[in-house]
C-alpha positions as CSV (number, residue, x, y, z in Angstrom):
1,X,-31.8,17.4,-9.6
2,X,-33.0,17.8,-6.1
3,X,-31.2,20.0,-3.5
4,X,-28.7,19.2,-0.7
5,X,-30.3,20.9,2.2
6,X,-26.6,20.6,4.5
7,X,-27.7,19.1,8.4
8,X,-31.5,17.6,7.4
9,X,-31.6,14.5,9.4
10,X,-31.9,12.7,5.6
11,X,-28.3,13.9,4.8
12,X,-26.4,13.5,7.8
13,X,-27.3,10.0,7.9
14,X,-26.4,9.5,4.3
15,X,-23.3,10.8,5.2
16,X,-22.8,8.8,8.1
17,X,-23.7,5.4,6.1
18,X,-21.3,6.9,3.7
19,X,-18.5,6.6,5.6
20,X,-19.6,3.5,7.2
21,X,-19.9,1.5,3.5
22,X,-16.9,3.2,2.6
23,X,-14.5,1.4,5.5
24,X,-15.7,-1.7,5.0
25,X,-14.8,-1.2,1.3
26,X,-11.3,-0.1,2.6
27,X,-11.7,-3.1,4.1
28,X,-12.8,-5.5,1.2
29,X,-10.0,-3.6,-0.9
30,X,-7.2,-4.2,1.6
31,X,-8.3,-8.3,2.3
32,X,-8.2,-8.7,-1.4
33,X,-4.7,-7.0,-1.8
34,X,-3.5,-9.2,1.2
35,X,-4.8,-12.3,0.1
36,X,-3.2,-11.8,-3.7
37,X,0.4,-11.1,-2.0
38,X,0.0,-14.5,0.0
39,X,-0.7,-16.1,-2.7
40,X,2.4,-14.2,-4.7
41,X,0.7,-12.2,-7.1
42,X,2.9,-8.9,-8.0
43,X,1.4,-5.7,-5.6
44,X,0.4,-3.4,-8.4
45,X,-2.1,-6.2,-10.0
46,X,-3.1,-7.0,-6.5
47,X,-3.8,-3.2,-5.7
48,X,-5.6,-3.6,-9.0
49,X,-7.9,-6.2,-7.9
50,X,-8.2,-4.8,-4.2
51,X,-9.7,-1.5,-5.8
52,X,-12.1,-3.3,-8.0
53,X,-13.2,-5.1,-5.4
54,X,-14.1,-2.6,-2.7
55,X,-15.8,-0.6,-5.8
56,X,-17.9,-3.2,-6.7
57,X,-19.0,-3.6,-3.3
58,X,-19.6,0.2,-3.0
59,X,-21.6,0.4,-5.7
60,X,-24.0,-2.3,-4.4
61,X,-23.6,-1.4,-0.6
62,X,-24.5,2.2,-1.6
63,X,-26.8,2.1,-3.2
64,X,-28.8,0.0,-1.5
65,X,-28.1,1.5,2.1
66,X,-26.9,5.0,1.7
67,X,-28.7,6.5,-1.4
68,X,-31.4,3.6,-1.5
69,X,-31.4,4.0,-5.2
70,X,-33.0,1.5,-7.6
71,X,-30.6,2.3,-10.5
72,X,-29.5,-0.5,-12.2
73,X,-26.0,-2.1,-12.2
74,X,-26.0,-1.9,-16.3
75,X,-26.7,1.8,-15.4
76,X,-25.2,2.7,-12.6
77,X,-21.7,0.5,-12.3
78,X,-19.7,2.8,-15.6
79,X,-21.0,6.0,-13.9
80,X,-19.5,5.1,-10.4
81,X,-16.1,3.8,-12.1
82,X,-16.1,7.2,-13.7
83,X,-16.6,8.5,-10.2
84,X,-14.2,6.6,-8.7
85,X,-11.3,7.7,-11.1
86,X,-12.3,11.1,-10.6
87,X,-12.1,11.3,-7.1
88,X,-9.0,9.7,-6.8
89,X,-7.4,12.3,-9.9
90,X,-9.0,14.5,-6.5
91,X,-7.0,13.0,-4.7
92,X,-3.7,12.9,-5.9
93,X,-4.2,16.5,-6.8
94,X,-4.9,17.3,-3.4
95,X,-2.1,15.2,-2.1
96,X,0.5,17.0,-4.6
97,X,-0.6,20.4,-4.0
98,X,-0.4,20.3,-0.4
99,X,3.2,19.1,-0.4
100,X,4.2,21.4,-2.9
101,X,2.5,23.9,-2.5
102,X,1.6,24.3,1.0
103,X,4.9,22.6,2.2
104,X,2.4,19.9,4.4
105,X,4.9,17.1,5.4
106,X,4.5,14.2,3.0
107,X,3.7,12.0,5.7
108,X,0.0,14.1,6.5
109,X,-0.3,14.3,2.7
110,X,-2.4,11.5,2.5
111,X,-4.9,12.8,4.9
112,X,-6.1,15.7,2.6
113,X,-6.4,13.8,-0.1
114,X,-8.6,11.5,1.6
115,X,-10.2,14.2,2.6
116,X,-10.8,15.9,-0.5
117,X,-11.8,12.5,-2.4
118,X,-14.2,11.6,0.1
119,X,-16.0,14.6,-0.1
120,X,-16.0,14.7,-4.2
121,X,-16.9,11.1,-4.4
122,X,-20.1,11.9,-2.4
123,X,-21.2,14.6,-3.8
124,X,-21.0,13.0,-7.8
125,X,-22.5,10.2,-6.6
126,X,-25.5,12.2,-5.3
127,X,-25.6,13.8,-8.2
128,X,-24.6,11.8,-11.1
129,X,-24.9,8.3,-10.2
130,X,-27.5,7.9,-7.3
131,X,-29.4,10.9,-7.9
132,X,-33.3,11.2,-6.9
133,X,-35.7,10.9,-10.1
C-alpha cells in the first residue's frame, strides 16, 4: 500500500474531486428518489434505488476522475458496496453517539455523520478499493 502524504498537491485534489463526484451523486441519488415518488413508488424502495444509483455512478465517476484507477467493475463494484455500507454503519454511529452521547441537537446530527462517513468512505476507498498497484 502506498502512503497518504496529508497536503501533497496529488491529495488535495483527490480530495477536492472527491467531494465534487460525491455531490453530483447526491445529486443522481436524490433525482432518482424524486422521480420514483412521481411516479408513486413507496419512499423506502425509491431511497433504495436513489442509493444504488448515485453508487453506481460513484464507482465509475471515481474511479476514473478522482483515483484514476483501472480496476475493473467485476473487481471493483462488491468492494465499493462494501464500502458504502460501511460508511454509512459510520455514519449512523456517528449520528447516534452525538445525540446521545454528546447531547448535539438532533437537528445538527446529520452533519457529523456526514462528516464522519465522508471521511471513512475516502480513506477505504484509497485503500481497499482504488488503491495504487
Amino acid at each position: 500500500m502506498g502512503q497518504i502524504y496529508l497536503f501533497s498537491n496529488e491529495f488535495l485534489k483527490q480530495i477536492k474531486t472527491f467531494c465534487i463526484v460525491g455531490l453530483f451523486n447526491t445529486m443522481v441519488n436524490y433525482s432518482v428518489f424524486f422521480i420514483c415518488l412521481t411516479l408513486h413508488i413507496d419512499y423506502k424502495v425509491a431511497g433504495i434505488l436513489g442509493f444504488l444509483t448515485g453508487s453506481i455512478s460513484g464507482f465509475f465517476l471515481n474511479r476514473k476522475f478522482t483515483f484514476e484507477s483501472l480496476v475493473s467493475g467485476r473487481a471493483g463494484m462488491p468492494l465499493y458496496f462494501m464500502v458504502q455500507i460501511i460508511s454509512l454503519l459510520g455514519h449512523m454511529i456517528t449520528q447516534w453517539y452525538a445525540v446521545e452521547f454528546l447531547y448535539l441537537d438532533q437537528m445538527f446530527s446529520q452533519l457529523s455523520g456526514i462528516v464522519t462517513s465522508t471521511i471513512l468512505n475516502f480513506i477505504l476507498l484509497k485503500i481497499i478499493v482504488f488503491k495504487s498497484d
